[in-house]
Residue frames relative to the residue before (quaternion, step in Angstrom):
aa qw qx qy qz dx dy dz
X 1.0000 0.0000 0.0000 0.0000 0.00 0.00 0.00
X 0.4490 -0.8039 0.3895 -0.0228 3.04 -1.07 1.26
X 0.2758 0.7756 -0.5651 -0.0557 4.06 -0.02 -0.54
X 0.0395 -0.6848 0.7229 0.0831 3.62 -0.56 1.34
X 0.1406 -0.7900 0.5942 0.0545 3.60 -1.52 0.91
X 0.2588 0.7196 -0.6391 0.0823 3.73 -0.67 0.48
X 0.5128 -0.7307 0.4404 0.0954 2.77 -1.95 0.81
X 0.0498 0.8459 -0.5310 0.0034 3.51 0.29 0.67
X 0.7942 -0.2387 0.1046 0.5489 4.06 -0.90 1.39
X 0.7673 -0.4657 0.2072 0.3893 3.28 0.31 1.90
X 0.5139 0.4764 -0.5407 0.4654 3.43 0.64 0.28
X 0.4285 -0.6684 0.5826 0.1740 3.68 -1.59 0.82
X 0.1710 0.8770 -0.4423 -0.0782 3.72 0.29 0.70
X 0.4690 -0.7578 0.4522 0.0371 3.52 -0.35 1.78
X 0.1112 0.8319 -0.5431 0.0249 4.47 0.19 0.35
X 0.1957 0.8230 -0.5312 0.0460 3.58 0.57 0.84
X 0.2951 -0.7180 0.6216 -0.1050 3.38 -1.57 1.69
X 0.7161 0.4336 -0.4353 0.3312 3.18 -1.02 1.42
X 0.6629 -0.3585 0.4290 0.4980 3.04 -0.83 -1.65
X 0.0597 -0.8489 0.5252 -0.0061 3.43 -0.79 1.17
X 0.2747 0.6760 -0.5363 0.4243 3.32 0.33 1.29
X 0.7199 -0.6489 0.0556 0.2398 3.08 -1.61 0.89
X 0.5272 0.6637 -0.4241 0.3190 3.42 1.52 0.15
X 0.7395 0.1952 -0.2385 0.5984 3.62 1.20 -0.19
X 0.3271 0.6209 -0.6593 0.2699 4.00 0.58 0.55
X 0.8070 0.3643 -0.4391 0.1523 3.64 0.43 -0.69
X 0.5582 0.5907 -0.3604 0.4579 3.23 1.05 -0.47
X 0.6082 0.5000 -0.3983 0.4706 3.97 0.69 -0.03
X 0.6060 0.6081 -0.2950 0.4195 3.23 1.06 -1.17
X 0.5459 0.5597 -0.1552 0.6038 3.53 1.28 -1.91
X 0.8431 0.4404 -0.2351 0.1999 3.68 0.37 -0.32
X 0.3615 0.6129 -0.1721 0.6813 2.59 2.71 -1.19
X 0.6867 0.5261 -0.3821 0.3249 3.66 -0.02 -0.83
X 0.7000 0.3247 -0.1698 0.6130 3.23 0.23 -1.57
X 0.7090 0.3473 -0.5093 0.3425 3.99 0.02 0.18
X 0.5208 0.5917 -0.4153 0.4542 3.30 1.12 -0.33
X 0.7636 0.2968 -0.3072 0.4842 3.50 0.35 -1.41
X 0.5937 0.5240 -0.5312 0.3014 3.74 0.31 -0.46
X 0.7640 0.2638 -0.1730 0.5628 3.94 0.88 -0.64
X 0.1651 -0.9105 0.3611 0.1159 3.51 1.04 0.41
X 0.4152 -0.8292 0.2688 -0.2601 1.83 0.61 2.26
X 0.0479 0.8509 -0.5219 -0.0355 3.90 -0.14 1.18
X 0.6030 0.5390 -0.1753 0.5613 3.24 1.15 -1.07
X 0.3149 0.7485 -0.5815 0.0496 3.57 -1.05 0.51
X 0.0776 0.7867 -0.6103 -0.0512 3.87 -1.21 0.40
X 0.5455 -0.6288 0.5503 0.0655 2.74 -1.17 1.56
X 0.3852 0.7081 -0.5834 -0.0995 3.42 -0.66 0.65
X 0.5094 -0.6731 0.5071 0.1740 3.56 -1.47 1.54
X 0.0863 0.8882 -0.4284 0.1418 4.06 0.54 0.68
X 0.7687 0.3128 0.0990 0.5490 2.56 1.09 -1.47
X 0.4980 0.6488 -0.3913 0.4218 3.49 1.53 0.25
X 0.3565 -0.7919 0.4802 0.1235 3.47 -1.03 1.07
X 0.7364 0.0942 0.1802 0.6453 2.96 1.30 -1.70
X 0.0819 0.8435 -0.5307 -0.0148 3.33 -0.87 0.56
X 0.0066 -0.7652 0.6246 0.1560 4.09 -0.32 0.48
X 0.8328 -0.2866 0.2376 0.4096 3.03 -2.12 -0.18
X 0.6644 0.4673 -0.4759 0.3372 3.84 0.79 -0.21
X 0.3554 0.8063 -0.3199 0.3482 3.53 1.20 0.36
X 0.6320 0.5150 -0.0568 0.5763 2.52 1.13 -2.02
X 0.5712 0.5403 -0.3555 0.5055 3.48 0.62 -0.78
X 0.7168 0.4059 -0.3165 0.4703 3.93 0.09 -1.24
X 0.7088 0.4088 -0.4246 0.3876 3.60 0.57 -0.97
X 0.6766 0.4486 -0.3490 0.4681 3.87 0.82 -0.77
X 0.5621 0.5254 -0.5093 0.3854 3.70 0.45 -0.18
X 0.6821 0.5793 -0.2303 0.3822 3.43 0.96 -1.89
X 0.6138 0.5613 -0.3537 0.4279 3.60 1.01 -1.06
X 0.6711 0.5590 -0.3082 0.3771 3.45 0.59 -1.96
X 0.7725 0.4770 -0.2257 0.3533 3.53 0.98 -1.45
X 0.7296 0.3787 -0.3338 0.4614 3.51 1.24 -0.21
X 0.6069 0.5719 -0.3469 0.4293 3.34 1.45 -0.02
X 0.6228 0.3337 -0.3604 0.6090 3.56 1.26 0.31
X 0.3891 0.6573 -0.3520 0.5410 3.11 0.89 1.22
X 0.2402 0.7962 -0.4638 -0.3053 2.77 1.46 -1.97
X 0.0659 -0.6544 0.6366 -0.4026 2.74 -0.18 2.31
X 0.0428 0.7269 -0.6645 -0.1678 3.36 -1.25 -0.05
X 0.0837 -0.7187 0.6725 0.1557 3.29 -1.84 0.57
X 0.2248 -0.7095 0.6644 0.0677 3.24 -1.24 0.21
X 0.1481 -0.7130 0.6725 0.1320 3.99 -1.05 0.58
X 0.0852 -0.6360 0.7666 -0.0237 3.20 -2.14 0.74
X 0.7862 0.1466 -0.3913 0.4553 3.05 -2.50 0.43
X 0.2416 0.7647 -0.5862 0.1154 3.87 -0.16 0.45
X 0.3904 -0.6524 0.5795 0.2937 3.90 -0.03 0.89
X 0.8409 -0.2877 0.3591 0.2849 3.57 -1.94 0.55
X 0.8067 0.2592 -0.1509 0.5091 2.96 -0.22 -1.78
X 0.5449 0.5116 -0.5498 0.3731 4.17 0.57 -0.81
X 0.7530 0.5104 -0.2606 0.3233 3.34 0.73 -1.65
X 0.4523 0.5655 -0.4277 0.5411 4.06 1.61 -0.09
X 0.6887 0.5896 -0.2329 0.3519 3.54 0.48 -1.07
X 0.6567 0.3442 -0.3563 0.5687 3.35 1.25 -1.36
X 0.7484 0.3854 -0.4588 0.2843 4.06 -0.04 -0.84
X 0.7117 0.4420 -0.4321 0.3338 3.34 1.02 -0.33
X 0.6553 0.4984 -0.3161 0.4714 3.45 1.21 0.14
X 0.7298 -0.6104 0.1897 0.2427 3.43 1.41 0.22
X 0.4260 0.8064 -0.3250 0.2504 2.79 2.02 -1.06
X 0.7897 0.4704 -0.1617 0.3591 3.34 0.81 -1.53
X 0.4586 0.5255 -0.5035 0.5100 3.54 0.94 0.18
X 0.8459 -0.0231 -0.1213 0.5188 4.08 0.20 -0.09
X 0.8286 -0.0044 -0.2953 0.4756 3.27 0.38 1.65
X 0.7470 -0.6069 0.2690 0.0350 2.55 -1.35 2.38
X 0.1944 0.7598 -0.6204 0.0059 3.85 -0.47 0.39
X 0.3061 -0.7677 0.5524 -0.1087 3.49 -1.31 1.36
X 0.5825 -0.6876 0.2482 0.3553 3.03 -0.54 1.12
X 0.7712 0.2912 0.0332 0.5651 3.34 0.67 -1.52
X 0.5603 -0.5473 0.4391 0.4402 3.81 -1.24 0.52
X 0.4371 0.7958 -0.2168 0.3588 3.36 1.15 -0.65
X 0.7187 0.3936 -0.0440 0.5715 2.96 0.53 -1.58
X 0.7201 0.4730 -0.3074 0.4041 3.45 0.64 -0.70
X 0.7651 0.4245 -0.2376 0.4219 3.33 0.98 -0.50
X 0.5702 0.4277 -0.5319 0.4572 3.31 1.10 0.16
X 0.3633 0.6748 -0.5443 0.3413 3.88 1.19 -0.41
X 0.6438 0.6603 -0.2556 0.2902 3.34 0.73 -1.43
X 0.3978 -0.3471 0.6418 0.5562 3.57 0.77 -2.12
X 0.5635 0.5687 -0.5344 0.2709 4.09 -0.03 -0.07
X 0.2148 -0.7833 0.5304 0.2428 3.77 -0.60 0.92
């Protein structure tokens, strides 16, 4: 498991690749965290591109990460999200209180990115 990060007009953009499940959620999570707060970090998008597999500890990272930048009053937003990820988020709910966009693109102007 992977987490490539880069910053692009103050947005935090997050491109995790692989497998996201519970043997390597913590150490991404532990990684997201301390990159967020080190650049305090309001703006973030998740994008799942590069995700093969994903289980319920996933879901877990994406709701922690939200909660923590929304008491912040931050916003995030996710993109590129494969079929079946995108079955997973509506049946788990995700998408009723956070946005997901087709394209990284798309996600970042959601954000403020001209």
């Amino acid at each position: 498991m992977k987490a490539e990060m880069n910053v692009i007009d103050r947005i935090l953009i997050i491109r995790l690749q692989g497998e996201l499940d519970h043997h390597s959620v913590e150490s991404v999570r532990n990684n997201i965290e301390q990159t967020i707060a080190d650049g305090n970090h309001r703006k973030v998008v998740l994008s799942f591109k590069g995700i093969d597999f994903m289980d319920s500890s996933g879901l877990g990272l994406i709701l922690g990460r939200y909660r923590s930048i929304s008491q912040h009053d931050g916003q995030m937003v996710l993109c590129e999200v494969s079929e079946n990820l995108r079955k997973l988020f509506e049946v788990s709910g995700i998408l009723k209180i956070i946005s997901l966009y087709d394209t990284e693109a798309d996600a970042c102007r959601a954000l403020g990115r001209k």
